[in-house]
GUVEX-368142 format. One record per residue (C-alpha): residue in three letters; x, y, z; residue number from 1. Coordinates in Angstrom, 1 decimal. Layout:
# GUVEX-368142
(node "ALA" (X Y Z) NUM)
...
//
This chain:
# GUVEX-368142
(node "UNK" (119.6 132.9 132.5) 1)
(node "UNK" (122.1 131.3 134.5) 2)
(node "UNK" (122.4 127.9 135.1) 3)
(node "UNK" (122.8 125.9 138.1) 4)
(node "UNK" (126.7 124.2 138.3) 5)
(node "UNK" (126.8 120.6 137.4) 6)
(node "UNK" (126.3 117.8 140.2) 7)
(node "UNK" (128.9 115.8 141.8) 8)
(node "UNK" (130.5 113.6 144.1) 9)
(node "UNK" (127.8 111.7 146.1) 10)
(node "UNK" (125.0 114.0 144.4) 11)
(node "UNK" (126.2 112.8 141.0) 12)
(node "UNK" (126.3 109.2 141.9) 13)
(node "UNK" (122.9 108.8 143.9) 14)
(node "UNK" (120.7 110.9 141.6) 15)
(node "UNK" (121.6 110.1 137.7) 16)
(node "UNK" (118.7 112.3 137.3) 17)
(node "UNK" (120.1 115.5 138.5) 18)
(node "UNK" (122.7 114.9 135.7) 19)
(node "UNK" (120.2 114.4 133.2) 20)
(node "UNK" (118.5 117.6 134.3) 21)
(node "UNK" (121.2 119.7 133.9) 22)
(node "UNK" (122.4 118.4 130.4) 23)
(node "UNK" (118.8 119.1 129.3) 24)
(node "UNK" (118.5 122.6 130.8) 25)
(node "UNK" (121.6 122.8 128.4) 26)
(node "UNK" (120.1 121.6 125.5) 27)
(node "UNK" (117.2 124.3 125.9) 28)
(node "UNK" (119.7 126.7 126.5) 29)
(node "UNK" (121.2 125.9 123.7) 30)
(node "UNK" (124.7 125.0 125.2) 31)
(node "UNK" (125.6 121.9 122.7) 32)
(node "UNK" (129.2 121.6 123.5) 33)
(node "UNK" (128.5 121.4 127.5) 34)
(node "UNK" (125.5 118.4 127.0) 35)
(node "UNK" (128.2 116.8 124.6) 36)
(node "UNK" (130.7 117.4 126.8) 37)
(node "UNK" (128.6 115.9 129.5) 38)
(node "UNK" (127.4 112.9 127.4) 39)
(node "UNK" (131.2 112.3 127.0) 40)
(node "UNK" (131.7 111.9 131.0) 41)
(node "UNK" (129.0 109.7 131.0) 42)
(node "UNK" (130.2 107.7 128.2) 43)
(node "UNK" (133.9 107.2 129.9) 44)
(node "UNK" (133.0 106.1 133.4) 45)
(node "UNK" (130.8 103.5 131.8) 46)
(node "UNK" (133.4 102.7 129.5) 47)
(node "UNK" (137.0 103.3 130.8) 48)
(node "UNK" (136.7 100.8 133.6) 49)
(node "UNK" (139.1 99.8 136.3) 50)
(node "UNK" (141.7 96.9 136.8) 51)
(node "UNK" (140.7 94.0 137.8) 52)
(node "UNK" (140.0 93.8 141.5) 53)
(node "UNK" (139.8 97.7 141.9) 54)
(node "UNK" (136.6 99.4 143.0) 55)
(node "UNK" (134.4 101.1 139.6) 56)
(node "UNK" (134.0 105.0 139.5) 57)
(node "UNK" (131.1 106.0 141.9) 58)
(node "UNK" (129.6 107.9 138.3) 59)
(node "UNK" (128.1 104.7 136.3) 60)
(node "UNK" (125.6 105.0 133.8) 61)
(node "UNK" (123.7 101.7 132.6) 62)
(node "UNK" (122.6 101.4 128.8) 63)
(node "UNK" (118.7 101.7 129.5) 64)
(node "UNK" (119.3 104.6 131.5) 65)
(node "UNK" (121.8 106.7 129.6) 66)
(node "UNK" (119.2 106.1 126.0) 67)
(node "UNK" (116.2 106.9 127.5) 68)
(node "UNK" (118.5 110.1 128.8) 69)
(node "UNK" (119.1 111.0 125.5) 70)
(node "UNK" (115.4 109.8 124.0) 71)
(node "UNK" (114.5 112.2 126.6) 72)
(node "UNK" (116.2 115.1 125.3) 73)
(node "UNK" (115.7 115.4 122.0) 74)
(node "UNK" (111.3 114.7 122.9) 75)
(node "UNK" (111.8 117.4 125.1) 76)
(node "UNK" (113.5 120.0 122.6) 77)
(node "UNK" (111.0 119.1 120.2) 78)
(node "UNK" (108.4 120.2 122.9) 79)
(node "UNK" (109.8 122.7 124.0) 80)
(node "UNK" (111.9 124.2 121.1) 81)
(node "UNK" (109.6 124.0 118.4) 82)
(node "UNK" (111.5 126.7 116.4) 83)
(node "UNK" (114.2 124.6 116.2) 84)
(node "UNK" (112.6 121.7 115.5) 85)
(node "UNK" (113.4 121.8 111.3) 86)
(node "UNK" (117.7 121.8 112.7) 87)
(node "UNK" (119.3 118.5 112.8) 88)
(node "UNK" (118.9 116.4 115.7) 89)
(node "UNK" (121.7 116.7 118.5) 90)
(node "UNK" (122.1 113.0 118.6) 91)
(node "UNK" (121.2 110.3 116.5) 92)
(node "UNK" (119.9 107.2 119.2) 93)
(node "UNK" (120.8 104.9 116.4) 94)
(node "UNK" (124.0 105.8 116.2) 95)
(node "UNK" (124.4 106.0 120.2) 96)
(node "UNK" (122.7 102.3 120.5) 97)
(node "UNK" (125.0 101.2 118.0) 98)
(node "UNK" (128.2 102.8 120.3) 99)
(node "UNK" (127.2 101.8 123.4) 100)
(node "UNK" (126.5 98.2 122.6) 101)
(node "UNK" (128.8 95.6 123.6) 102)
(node "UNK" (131.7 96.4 119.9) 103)
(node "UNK" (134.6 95.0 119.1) 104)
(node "UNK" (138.0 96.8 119.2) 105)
(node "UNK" (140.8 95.3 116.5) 106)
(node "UNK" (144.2 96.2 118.3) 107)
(node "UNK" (147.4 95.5 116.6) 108)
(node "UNK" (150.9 95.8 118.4) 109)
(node "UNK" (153.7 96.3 115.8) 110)
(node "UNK" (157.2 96.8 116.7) 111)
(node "UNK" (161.3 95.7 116.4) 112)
(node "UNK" (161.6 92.5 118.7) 113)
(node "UNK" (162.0 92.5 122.4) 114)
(node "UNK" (160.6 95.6 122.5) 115)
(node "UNK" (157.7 94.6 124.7) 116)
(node "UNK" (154.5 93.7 122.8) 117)
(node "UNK" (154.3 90.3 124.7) 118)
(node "UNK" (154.4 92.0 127.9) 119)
(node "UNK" (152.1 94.2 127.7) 120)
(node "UNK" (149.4 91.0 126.6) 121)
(node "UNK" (150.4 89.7 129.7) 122)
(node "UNK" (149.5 93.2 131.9) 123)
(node "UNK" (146.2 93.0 130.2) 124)
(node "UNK" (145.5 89.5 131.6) 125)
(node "UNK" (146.9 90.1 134.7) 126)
(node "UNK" (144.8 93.5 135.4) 127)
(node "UNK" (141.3 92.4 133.3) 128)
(node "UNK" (141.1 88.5 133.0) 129)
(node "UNK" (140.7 85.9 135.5) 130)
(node "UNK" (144.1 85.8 137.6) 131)
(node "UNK" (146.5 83.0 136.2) 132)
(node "UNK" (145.5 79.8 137.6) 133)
(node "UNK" (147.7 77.4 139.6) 134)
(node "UNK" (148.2 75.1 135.8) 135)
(node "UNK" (149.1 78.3 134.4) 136)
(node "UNK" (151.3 79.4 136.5) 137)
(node "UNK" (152.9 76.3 136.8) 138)
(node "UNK" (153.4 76.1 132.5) 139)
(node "UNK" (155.7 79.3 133.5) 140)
(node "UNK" (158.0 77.7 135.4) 141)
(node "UNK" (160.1 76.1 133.1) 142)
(node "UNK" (160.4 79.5 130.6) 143)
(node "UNK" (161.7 80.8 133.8) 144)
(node "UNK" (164.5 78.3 134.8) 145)
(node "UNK" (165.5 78.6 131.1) 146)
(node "UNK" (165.6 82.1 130.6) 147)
(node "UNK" (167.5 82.4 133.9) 148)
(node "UNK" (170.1 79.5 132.6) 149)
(node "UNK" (170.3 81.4 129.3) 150)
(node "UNK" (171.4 84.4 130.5) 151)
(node "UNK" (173.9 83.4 133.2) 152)
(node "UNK" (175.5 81.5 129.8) 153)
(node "UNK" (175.1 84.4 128.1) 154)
(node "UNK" (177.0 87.0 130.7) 155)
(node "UNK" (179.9 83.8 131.3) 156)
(node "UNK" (180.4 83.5 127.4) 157)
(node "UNK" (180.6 87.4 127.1) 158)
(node "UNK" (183.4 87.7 129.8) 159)
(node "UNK" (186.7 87.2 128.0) 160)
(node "UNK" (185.5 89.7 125.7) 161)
(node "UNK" (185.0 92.5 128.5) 162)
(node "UNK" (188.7 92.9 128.8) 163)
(node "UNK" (188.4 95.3 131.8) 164)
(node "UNK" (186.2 93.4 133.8) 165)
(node "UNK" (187.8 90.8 136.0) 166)
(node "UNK" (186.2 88.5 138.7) 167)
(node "UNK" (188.5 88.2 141.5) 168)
(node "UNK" (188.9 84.0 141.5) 169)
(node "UNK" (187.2 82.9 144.7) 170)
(node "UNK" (187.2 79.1 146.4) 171)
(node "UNK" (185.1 77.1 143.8) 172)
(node "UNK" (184.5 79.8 141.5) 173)
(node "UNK" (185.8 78.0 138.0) 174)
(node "UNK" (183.8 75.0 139.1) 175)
(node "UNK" (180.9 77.0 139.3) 176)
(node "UNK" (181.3 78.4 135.9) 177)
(node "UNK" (182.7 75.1 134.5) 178)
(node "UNK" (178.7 74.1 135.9) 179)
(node "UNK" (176.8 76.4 134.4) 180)
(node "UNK" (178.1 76.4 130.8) 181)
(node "UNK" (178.5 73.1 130.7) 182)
(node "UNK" (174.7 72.1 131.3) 183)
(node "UNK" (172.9 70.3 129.0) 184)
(node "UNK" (170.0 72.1 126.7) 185)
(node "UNK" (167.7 70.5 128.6) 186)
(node "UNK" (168.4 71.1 132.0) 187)
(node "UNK" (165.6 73.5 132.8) 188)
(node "UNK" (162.8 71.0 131.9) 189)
(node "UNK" (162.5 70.0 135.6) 190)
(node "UNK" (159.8 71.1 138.0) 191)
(node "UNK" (162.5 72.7 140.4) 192)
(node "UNK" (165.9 74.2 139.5) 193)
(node "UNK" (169.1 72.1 140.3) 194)
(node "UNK" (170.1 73.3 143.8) 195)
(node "UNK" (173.5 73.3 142.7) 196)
(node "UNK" (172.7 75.3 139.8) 197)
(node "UNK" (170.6 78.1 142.0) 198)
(node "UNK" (173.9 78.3 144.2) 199)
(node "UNK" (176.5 78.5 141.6) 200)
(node "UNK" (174.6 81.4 140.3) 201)
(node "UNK" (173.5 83.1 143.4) 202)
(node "UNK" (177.4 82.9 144.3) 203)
(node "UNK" (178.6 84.7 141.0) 204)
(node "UNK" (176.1 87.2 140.9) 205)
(node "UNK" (177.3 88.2 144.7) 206)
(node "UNK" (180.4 89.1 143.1) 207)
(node "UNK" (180.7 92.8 141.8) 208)
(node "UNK" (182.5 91.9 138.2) 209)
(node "UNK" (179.1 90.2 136.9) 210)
(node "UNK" (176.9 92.7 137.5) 211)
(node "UNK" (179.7 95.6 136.0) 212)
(node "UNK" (179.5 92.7 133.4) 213)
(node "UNK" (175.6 92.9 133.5) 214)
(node "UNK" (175.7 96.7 133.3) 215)
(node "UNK" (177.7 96.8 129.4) 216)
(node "UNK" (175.0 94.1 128.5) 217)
(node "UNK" (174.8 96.5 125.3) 218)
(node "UNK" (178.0 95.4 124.1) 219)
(node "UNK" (176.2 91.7 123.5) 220)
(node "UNK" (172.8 90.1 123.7) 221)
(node "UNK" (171.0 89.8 126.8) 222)
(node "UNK" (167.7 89.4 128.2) 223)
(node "UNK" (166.7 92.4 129.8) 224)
(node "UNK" (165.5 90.7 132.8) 225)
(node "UNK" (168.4 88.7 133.6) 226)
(node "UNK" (169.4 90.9 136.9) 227)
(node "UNK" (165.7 90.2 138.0) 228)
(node "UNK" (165.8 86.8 137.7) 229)
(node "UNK" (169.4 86.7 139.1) 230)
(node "UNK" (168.4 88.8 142.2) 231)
(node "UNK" (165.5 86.4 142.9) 232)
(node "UNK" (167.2 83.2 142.3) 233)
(node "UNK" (167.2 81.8 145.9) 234)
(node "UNK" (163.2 82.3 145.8) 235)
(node "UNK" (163.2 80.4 142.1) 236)
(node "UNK" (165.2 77.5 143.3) 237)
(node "UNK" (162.7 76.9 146.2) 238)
(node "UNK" (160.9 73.8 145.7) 239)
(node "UNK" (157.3 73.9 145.1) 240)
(node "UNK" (158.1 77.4 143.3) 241)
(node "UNK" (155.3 78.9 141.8) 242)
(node "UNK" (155.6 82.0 139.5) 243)
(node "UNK" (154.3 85.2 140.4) 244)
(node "UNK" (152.2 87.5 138.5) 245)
(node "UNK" (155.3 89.6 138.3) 246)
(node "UNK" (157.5 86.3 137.6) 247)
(node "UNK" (155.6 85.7 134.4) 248)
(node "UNK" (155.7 89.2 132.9) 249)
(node "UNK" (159.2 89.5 132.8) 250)
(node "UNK" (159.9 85.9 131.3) 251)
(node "UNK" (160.6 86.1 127.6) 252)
(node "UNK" (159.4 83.6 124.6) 253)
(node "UNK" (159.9 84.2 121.2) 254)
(node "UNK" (157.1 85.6 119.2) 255)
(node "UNK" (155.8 83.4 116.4) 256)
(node "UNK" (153.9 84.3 113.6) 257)
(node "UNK" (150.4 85.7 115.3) 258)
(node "UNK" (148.9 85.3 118.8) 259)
(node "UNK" (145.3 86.3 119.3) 260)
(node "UNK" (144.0 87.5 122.8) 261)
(node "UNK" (140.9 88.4 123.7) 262)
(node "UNK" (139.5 90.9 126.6) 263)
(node "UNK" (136.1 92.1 128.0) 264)
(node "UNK" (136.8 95.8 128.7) 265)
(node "UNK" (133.5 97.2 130.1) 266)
(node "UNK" (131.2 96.7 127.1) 267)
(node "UNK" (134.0 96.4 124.1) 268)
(node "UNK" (135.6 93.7 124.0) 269)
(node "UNK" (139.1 94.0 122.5) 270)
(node "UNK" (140.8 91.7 119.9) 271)
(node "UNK" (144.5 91.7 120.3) 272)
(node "UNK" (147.0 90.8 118.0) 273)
(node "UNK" (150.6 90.2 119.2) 274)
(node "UNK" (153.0 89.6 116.0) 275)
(node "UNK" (156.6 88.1 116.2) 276)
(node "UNK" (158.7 91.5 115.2) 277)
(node "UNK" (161.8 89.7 114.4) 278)
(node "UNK" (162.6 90.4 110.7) 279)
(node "UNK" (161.9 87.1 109.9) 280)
(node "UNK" (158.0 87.4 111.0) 281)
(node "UNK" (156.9 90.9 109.6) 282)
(node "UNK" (156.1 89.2 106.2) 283)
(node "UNK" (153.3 87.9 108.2) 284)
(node "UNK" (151.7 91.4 109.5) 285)
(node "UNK" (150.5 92.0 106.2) 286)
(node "UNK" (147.0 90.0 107.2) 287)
(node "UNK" (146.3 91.6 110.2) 288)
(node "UNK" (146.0 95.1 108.2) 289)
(node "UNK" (142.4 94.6 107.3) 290)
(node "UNK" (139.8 96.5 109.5) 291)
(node "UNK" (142.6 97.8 112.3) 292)
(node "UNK" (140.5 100.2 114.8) 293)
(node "UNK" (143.8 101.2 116.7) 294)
(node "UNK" (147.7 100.2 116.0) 295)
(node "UNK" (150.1 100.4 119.2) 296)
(node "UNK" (153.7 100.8 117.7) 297)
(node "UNK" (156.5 99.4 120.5) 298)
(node "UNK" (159.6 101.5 120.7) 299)
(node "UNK" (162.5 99.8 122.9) 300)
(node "UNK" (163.6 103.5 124.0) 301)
(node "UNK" (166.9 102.0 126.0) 302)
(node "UNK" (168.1 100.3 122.5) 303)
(node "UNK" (169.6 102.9 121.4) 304)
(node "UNK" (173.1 101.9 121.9) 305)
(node "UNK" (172.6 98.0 120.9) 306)
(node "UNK" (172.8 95.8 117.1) 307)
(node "UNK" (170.2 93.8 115.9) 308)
(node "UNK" (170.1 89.4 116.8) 309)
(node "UNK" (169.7 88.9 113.0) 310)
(node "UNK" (172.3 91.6 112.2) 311)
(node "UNK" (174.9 93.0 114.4) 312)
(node "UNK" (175.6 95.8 112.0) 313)
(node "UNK" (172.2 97.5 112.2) 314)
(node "UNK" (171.3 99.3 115.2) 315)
(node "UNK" (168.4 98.4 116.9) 316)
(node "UNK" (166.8 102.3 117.3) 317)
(node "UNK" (167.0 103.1 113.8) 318)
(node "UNK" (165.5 99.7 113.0) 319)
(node "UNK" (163.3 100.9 115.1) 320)
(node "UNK" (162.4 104.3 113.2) 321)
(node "UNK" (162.9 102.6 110.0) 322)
(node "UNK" (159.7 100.3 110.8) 323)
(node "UNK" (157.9 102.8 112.3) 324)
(node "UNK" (158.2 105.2 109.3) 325)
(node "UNK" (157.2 102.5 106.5) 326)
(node "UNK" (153.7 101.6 109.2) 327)
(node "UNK" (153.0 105.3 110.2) 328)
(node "UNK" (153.2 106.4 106.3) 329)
(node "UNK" (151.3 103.2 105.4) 330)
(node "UNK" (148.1 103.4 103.0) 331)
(node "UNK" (147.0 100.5 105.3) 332)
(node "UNK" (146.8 102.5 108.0) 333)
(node "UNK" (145.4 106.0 107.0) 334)
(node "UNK" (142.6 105.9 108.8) 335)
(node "UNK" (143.9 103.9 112.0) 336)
(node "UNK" (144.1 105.1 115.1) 337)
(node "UNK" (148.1 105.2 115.9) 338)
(node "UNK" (149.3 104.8 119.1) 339)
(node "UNK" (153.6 105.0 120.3) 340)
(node "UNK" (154.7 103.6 122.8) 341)
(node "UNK" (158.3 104.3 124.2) 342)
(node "UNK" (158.5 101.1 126.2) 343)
(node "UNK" (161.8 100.2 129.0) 344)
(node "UNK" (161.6 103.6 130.2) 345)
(node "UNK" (163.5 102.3 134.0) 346)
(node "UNK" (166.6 100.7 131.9) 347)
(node "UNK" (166.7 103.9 129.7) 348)
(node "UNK" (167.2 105.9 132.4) 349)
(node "UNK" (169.6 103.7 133.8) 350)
(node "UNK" (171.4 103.4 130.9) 351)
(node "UNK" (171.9 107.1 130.3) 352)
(node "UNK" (174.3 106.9 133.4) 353)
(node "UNK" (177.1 104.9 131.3) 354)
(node "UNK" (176.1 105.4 127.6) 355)
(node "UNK" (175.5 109.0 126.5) 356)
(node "UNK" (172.7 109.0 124.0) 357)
(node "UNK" (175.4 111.4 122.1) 358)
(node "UNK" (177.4 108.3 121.5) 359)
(node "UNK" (175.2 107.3 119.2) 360)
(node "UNK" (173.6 110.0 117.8) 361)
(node "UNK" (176.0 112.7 116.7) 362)
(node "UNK" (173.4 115.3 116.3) 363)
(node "UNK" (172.4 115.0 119.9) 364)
(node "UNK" (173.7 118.3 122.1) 365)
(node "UNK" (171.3 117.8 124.9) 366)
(node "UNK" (172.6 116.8 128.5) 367)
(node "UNK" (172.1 113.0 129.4) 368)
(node "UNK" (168.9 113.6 131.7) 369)
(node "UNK" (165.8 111.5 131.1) 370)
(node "UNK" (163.6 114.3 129.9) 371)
(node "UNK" (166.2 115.7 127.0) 372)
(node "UNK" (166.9 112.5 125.7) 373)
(node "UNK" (163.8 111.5 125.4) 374)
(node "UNK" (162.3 114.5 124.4) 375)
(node "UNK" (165.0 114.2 121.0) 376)
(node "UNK" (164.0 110.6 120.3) 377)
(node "UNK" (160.3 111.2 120.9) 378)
(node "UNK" (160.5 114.4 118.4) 379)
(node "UNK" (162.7 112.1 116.0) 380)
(node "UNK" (160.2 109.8 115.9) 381)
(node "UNK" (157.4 111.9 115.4) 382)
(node "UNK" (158.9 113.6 112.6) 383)
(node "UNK" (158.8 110.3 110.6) 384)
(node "UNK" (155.1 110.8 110.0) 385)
(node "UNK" (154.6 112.8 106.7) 386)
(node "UNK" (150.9 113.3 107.2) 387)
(node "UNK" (150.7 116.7 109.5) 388)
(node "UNK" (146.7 115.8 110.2) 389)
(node "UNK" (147.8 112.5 112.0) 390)
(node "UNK" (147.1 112.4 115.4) 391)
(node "UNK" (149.6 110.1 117.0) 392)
(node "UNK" (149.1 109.4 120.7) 393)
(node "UNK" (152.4 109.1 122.6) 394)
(node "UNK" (153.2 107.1 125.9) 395)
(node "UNK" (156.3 106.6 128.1) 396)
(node "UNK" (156.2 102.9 129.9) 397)
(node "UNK" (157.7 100.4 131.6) 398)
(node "UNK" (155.4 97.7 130.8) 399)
(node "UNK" (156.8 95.3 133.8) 400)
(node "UNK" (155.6 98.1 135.9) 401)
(node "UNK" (152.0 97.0 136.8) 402)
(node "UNK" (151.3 100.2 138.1) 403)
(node "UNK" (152.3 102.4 135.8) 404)
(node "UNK" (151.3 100.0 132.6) 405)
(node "UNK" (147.1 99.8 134.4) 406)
(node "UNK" (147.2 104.2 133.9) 407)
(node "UNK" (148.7 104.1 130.4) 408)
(node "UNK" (146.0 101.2 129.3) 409)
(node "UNK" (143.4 103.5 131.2) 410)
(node "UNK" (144.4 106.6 128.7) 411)
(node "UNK" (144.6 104.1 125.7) 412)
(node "UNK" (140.7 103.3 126.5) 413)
(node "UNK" (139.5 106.7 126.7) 414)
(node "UNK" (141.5 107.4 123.4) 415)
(node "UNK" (139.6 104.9 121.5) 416)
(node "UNK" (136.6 105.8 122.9) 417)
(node "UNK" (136.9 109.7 122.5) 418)
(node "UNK" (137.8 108.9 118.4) 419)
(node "UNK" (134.5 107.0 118.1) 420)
(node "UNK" (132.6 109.3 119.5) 421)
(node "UNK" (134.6 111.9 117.4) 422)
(node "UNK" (134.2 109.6 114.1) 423)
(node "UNK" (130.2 109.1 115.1) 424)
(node "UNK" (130.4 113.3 115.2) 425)
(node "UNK" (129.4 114.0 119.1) 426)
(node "UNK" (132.7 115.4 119.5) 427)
//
């Protein structure tokens, strides 16, 4: 007998039952792996929802509705099927009431400092919480004055050691610098940035020789968002500045010890734990490796060419894979869901213009495209993992891109959910 094709579009959204139809008709004929299939779809546009402030998927599913589908079901094939009836029930409702009530998701990001854990916590408020209010935005503004101070120090101090980078001397230039590096540690706790301050740097930063400076950042320690910050400085030094969503992202604080945050993502609600990744804080992690559902291990993929803070000897990629092979190859985390992400994928690929990945790693023969380097250190990585049944789930990002970091998180949810259902045996 054939069977009619599945409904969709506006058919699928306006009559639920049509869908329930047809995954019965598959039941009876005995097509299990379509209905789970089927039951799957369902389960994903109720569960993988949107940003916040973007429309839902026109194919919802509540929780009364989608149980009494299934209750439905297996009445029917008992009915109906009576030969069958001695098998093992296709779904246990138990076991589905227990999934689709509102469960909570332990997520643990792991990773080398600065490689972008924070940031992403910050993408997660911005696309699922409330937006940041005005007293929030406001607590920001401060982190932002001083990491732009910071790193205007930083690139000055670095100078004499960048032998073949000069600054053409300009009217009021070394006053300028004398300005900036002489300003006291406290000189961003103010509710607007000096207006001398704003100009000196907005004047140094138009001259060519800072941003070549800028460019060999690898060479010292820099915040990777200085150039933003630098490029936006006019806008910063406005009074009455307020940060944007896109302000706060990129500003940097040092991780401490453990940071909890919590989000509502359709019925789960996910626990996240953000933990310093200096080596100074890892000794800490060691509590947070009780009842882990999934593990999101930060790679900094443009550090490849750049030393440690703590230790200018080490560098910062095979610090990287060092950490990642001792929590991959963890018995703490056997059973975890493992998730990678190669984060700073837009300075990576800026980088590979002036630093050859074969700089640093000798046994590198590919060209200095984005897709061949990362291909080696994604395959380098991978090979850490001495368990071949370990599924670990892989993403590129650029988690200041808003955009691009809402579509990764939107593949990290249906990944948890689809090893739930898998663990719970519907798939």
């Amino acid at each position: 007998m054939h069977l009619p094709p599945p409904p969709c579009g506006a058919e699928a959204s306006n009559s639920p039952s049509s869908i329930q139809l047809f995954a019965l008709g598959l039941v009876i004929h005995k097509h299990r792996r379509q209905a789970l299939q089927l039951l799957l779809h369902l389960a994903l546009s109720r569960f993988v929802v949107p940003p916040r402030n973007k429309p839902p998927s026109p194919l919802r599913t509540t929780d009364s509705l989608l149980l009494s589908w299934v209750a439905g079901l297996q009445n029917r094939r008992k009915t109906e099927t009576p030969a069958t009836a001695a098998q093992p029930s296709m779904l246990s409702l138990g076991k589905i009431e227990v999934m689709l009530g509102a469960k909570e998701i332990k997520i643990l990001l792991l990773g080398a400092g600065e490689s972008g854990k924070s940031t992403l916590v910050k993408q997660m408020k911005c696309l699922w919480d409330q937006p940041y209010t005005q007293a929030e935005r406001e607590s920001y503004r401060e982190v932002i004055f001083a990491n732009t101070i910071t790193s205007i120090q930083v690139v000055l101090d670095a100078l004499p050691a960048l032998q073949h980078i000069t600054i053409p001397a300009e009217q009021g230039d070394a006053e300028r610098i004398d300005l900036l590096l002489t300003l006291p540690p406290d000189s961003h706790d103010t509710p607007c940035l000096d207006p001398k301050v704003a100009d000196a740097i907005c004047q140094l930063w138009s001259r060519p020789g800072l941003k070549q400076a800028v460019a060999l950042s690898h060479l010292y320690q820099l915040n990777d968002s200085a150039s933003y910050y630098f490029d936006n400085i006019i806008r910063i030094a406005q009074p009455g500045y307020i940060p944007t969503e896109q302000d706060i992202v990129r500003s940097r604080v040092k991780s401490t010890g453990i940071s909890e945050s919590k989000f509502h993502v359709g019925q789960l609600i996910w626990k996240v734990f953000d933990v310093g990744g200096q080596r100074s804080e890892r000794k800490k992690w060691i509590h947070c490796f009780e009842n882990v559902n999934v593990l999101i291990f930060f790679v900094a993929i443009n550090e490849y060419d750049q030393v440690l803070y703590e230790d200018e000897c080490v560098n910062r990629m095979a610090e990287a894979a060092t950490l990642f092979d001792s929590i991959c190859n963890s018995q703490w985390f056997r059973q975890t869901q493992m998730i990678l992400f190669f984060n700073k994928i837009d300075l990576f690929k800026a980088k590979l213009l002036t630093s050859p990945l074969s700089s640093r790693f000798p046994d590198y023969d590919g060209d200095n495209s984005y897709e061949s380097a990362a291909k080696f250190i994604h395959r380098n990585f991978l090979q850490l993992c001495r368990d071949p049944n370990k599924d670990i789930i892989t993403h590129f990002t650029c988690a200041t891109d808003s955009q691009q970091i809402s579509v990764v998180l939107a593949g990290v949810q249906e990944s948890i959910l689809r090893k739930n259902l898998a663990a719970a045996g519907y798939v």
